[in-house]
Structure formats: C-alpha cells, structure tokens
VEXMAR-30452 format. One record per residue (C-alpha): x, y, z; residue number from 0; residue in one letter. Coordinates in steps of 0.2 Angstrom, whole numbers, always signed. Layout:
<nodes>
  east north    up   k r
     X     Y     Z NUM a
...
</nodes>
This chain:
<nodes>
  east north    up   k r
  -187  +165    +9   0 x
  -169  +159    +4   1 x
  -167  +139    +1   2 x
  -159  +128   +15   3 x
  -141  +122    +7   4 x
  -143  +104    +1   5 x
  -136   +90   +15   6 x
  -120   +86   +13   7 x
  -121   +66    +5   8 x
  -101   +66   +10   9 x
   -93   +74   +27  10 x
   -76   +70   +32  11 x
   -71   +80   +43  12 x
   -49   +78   +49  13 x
   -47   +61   +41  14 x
   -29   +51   +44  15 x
   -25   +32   +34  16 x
    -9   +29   +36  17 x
    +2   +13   +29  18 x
   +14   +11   +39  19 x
   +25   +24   +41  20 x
   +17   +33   +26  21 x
    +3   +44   +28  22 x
    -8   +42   +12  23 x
   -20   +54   +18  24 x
   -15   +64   +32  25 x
   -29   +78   +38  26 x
   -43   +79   +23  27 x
   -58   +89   +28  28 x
   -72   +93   +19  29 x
   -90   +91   +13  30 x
   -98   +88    -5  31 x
  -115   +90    -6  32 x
  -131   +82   -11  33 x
  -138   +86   -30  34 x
  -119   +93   -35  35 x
  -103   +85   -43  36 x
   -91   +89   -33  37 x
   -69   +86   -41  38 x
   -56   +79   -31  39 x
   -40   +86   -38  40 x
   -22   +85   -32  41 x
    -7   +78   -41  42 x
    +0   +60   -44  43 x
    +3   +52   -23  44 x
    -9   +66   -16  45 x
   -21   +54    -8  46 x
   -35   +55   -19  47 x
   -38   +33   -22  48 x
   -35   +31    -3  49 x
   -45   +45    +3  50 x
   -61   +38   -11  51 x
   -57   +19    -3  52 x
   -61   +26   +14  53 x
   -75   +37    +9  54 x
   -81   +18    -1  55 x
   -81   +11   +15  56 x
   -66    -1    +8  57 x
   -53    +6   +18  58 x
   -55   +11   +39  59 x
   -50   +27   +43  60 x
   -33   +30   +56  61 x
   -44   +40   +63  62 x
   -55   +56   +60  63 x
   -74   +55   +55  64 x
   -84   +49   +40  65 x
   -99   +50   +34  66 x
  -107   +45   +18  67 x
  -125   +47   +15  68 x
  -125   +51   +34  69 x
  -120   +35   +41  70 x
  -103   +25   +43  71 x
   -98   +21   +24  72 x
   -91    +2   +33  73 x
  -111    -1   +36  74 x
  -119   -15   +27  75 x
  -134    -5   +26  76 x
  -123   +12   +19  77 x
  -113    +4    +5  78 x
  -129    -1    -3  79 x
  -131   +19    -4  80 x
  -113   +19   -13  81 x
  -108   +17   -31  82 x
   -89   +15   -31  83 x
   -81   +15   -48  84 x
   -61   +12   -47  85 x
   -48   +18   -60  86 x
   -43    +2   -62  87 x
   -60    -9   -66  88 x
   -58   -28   -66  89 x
   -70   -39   -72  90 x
   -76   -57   -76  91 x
   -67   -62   -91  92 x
   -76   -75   -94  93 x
   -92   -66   -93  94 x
  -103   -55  -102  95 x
  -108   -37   -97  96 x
  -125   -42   -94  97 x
  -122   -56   -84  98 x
  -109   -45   -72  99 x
  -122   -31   -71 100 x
  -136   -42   -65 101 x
  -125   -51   -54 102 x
  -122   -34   -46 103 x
  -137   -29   -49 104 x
  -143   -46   -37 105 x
  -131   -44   -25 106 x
  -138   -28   -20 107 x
  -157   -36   -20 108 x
  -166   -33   -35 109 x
  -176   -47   -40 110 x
  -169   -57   -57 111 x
  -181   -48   -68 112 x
  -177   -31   -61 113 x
  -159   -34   -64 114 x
  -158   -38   -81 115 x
  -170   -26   -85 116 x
  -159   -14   -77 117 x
  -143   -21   -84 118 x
  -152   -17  -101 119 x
  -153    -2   -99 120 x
  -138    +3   -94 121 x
  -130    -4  -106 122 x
  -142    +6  -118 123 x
  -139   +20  -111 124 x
  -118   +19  -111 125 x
  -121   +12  -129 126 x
  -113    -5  -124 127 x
  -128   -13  -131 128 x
  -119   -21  -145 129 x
  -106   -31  -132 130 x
  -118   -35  -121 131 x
  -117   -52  -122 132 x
  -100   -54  -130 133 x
   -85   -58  -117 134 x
   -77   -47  -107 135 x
   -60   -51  -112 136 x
   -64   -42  -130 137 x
   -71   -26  -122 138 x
   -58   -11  -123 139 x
   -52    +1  -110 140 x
   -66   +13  -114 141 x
   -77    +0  -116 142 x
   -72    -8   -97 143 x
   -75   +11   -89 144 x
   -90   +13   -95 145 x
   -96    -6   -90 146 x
   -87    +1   -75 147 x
  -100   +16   -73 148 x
  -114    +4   -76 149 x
  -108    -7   -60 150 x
  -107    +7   -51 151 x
  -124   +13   -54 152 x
  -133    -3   -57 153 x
  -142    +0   -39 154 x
  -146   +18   -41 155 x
  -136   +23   -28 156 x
  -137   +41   -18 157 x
  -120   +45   -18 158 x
  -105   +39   -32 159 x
   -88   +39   -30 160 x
   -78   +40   -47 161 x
   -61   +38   -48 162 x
   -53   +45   -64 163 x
   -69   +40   -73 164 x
   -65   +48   -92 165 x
   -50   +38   -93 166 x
   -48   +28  -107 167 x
   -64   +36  -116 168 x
   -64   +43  -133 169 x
   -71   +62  -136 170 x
   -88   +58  -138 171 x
   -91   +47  -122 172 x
   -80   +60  -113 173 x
   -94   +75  -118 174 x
  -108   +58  -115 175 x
  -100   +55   -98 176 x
   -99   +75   -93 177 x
  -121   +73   -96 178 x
  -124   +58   -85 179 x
  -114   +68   -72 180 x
  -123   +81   -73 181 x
  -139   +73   -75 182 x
  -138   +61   -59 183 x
  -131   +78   -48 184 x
  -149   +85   -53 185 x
  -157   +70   -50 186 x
  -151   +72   -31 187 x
  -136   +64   -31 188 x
  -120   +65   -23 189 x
  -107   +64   -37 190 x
   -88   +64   -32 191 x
   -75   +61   -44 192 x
   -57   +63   -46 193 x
   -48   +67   -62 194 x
   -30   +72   -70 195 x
   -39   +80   -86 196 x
   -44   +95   -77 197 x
   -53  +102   -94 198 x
   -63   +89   -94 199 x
   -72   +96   -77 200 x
   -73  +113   -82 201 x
   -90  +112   -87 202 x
   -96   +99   -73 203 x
   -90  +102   -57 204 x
  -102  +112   -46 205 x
   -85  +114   -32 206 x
   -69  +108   -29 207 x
   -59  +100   -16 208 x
   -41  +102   -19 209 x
   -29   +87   -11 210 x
   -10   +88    -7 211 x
    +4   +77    +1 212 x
   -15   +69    +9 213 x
   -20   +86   +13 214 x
   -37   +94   +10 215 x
   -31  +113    +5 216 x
   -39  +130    +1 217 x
   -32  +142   -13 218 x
   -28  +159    -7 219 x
   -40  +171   -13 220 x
   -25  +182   -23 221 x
   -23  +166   -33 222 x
   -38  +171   -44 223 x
   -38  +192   -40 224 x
   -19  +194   -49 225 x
   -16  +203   -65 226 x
    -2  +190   -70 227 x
   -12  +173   -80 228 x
    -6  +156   -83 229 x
    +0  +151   -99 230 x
    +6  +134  -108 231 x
   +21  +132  -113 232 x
   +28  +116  -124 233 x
   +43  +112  -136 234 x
   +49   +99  -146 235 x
   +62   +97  -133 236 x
   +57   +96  -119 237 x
   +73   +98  -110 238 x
   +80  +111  -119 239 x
   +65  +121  -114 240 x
   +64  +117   -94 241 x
   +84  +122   -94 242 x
   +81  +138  -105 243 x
   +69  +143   -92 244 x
   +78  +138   -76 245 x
   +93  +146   -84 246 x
   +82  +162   -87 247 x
   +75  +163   -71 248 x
   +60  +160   -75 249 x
   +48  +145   -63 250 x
   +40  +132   -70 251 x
   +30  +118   -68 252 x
   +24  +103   -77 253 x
    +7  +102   -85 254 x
    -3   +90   -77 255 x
    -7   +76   -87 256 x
    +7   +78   -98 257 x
   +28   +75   -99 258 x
   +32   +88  -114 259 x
   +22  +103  -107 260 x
   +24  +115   -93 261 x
   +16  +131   -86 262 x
   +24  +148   -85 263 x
   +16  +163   -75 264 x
   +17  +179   -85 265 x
    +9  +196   -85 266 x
    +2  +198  -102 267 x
    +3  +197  -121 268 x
   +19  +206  -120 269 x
   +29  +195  -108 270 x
   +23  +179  -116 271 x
   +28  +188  -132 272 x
   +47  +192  -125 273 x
   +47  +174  -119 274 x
   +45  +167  -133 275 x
   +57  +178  -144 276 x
   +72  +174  -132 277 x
   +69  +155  -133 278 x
   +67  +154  -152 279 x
   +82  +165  -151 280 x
   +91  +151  -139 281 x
   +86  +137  -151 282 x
   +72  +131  -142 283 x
   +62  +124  -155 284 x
   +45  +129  -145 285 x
   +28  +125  -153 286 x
   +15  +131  -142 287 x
   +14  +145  -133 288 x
    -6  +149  -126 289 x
   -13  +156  -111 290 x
   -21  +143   -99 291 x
   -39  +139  -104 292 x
   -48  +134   -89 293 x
   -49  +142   -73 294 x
   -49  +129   -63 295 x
   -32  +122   -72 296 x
   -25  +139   -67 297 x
   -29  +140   -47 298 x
   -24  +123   -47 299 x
    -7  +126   -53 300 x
    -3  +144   -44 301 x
    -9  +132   -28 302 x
    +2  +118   -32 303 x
   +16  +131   -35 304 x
   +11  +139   -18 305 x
   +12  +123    -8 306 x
   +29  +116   -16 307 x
   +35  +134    -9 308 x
   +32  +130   +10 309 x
</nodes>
C-alpha cells in the first residue's frame, strides 16, 4: 500500500500584499510540505521577505488564503507553532545570548528551568557556547544568524521560516547549517527558507518554489529536456565582457549572487570553446569559463531568462 503524501505545514493558495500601489506579492500559490525543506527562490524585489512576513503571521495578506500548520498564521495559538528567522536579526545588545534565548524561550511558556536548559543547548549545539554569556554587541554577523536560528527554534516549533539563513556563515557552519535542515525536515518539520546562494541548497532542498515580480511560477518542462547547458562566464572586466557578448549576439544574464559573473546558454564543449577563443581574441581578459554546476542554478536561470522574455 503506497504512503499517504505528508500534510502540507504551509498552503497558500492566490496570495496578494500590496503597499500601496506596489504589489510585493502579487498571486503566490503553493504548498510545502511536513517532514521536507522546501526553497523559495526568485531574484532581488521578487517577493520572497513579504511573502515569508505573511506566511509569519507578521504581515495580513490583501487578500488570498493562508495556512500555516493548518490554522491562520495571525493566531496566537499558530505562531507558537512558527519559528520565524529574519535576514536581518536584531538583538538586545546589552544582553547575552543566553538571557535572549530564555527570554524567548519564556515568552513562548516554558518554565525558567526548561528555558535555560534549552537555551544551553542550543547554544551547544550552533557552537555559540563560548559567547554565551558575553554581550551581544561583540557577537559577529555569523555569530548573530546562528543566535538568530536558536531564537527561531528555541520553542521547537512545527514549521520554520528562514529567510537567507547561510548568510553571513563561514564554510563549515554553512555544511553545519545544511544538517540541522536536514535533520529537523526528518524530524517532521516544516522547513522553508529562502536563499541567494543557490549551491548552498543543492544538496537540502526536497522542492522548490520559484517567485517572480511576486509571482509563484512553474519552469517549463523543456527547461531541463534541452541539449544546450548553462555555463559561467566571468572576466576581469566585467564590462568589456557583457559588451563583447551583446555585441556578439549572444544573451546573457547575471550570476545570481554576484556583480562580475554572468551566465551564457551554449550547446556544448565546442561552443563554450569558440566563445571563449573570440573574446580572448577581442581582449577580454576572461578568467573563468565552466558549465553550471547545480541543476537547480540552471532551471532557475533559463526560467528567469524565460520570464524577462514575456
């Protein structure tokens, strides 16, 4: 007997927020499951922060419908279910990670004792243990997202919402970071979390939901069925490059993540070989020259490419 499909911790289902005139988020639709890590990915203005705000029960929707762990996210009773990390993380200067964490950790009801024993653990488990009762203020940007992370989990909540969570982190709390993910999605959890590092979520995410001018959108299937491949394309100048290629013929787009890098289609070996004979030839100092390693990096290009064409 095949297994019923996990309940979805997220459903949003035709979701509008608009300021003003500006529609931040303007027709997202779709569902994340429970026990998965699920990516939000779209460029810079897409709608990702505003869409995660709502879905955080920070924000009210224009209109359309939310659910997070099954209920409205703007429920008392459903934000305790919520672990909400922002890109940005402020904290108490003044304060020590322990004494934030278990003044989180009591807001969301745990006794005293629970909390700082769950604060301690957290902090051993993000190694933060040596800072945790130094100030905040000393505490660097990795150090803050990772304190970040142990807010957001300090109530062992059902379902996270991470906004660019690797950011700021060096290598190894990057490859630490990918294993909690992993970990809490098979604990049960409902993980979603945006990022611009799409390498970093090769080898975490379980789907993908791909945002756009505030618009939740699907990849052609062709996108990942043609013979041509994506490849990387960088110089030492940057300039010269983009107006070799536009002079060429040849479309481009930027790298995301990146000002110096851009991304070519080409159909092989042999074209990425031409390419970069003619713009050595034309003076362009070029440097690096290599196909797109990640698939996901790849779709998400040819459909960024796809939607600028419309």
């Amino acid at each position: 007997m095949a297994a019923e499909p996990a309940p979805p911790g997220i459903r949003a289902d035709d979701v509008h927020r608009a300021f003003g005139a500006v529609r931040a988020v303007d027709g997202a639709t779709f569902t994340a499951p429970s026990g998965a890590v699920t990516a939000l990915i779209g460029p810079n203005g897409s709608g990702k922060t505003t869409l995660l705000l709502v879905l955080a029960g920070l924000l009210a929707a224009s209109s359309g419908q939310v659910e997070v762990a099954g209920a409205d996210p703007r429920r008392a009773t459903t934000r305790r279910r919520i672990g909400w990390m922002p890109d940005e993380f402020g904290t108490w200067d003044a304060l020590t990670p322990t004494e934030i964490l278990v003044t989180f950790a009591q807001a969301y009801g745990l006794a005293k004792t629970s909390a700082r024993a769950r604060a301690a653990a957290l902090l051993d488990q993000l190694h933060l243990t040596e800072r945790a009762t130094a100030p905040a203020r000393v505490l660097s940007r990795g150090q803050k997202q990772r304190l970040g992370l142990a807010r957001a989990l300090v109530h062992d909540p059902d379902v996270l919402l991470l906004d660019e969570p690797a950011s700021g982190l060096d290598p190894r709390a990057r490859i630490e970071l990918r294993q909690t993910l992993r970990d809490l999605a098979d604990q049960g959890k409902t993980v979603l979390l945006s990022s611009h590092v799409l390498a970093e979520l090769e080898d975490v995410y379980d789907q993908v939901v791909f945002l756009d001018r505030g618009r939740t959108v699907v990849p052609d299937v062709s996108l990942t069925q043609t013979t041509t491949r994506g490849w990387h394309l960088a110089a030492l100048d940057p300039v010269a490059l983009q107006t070799f290629l536009d002079r060429s013929g040849i479309p481009w787009q930027a790298a995301p993540g990146t000002s110096d890098e851009v991304f070519v289609t080409l159909t092989g070996p042999r074209s990425a070989a031409d390419l970069l004979r003619a713009a050595l030839a034309d003076g362009v100092p070029v440097h690096t020259l290599a196909p797109v390693a990640g698939r996901l990096e790849e779709v998400y290009l040819a459909l960024d490419n796809e939607e600028s064409r419309r």
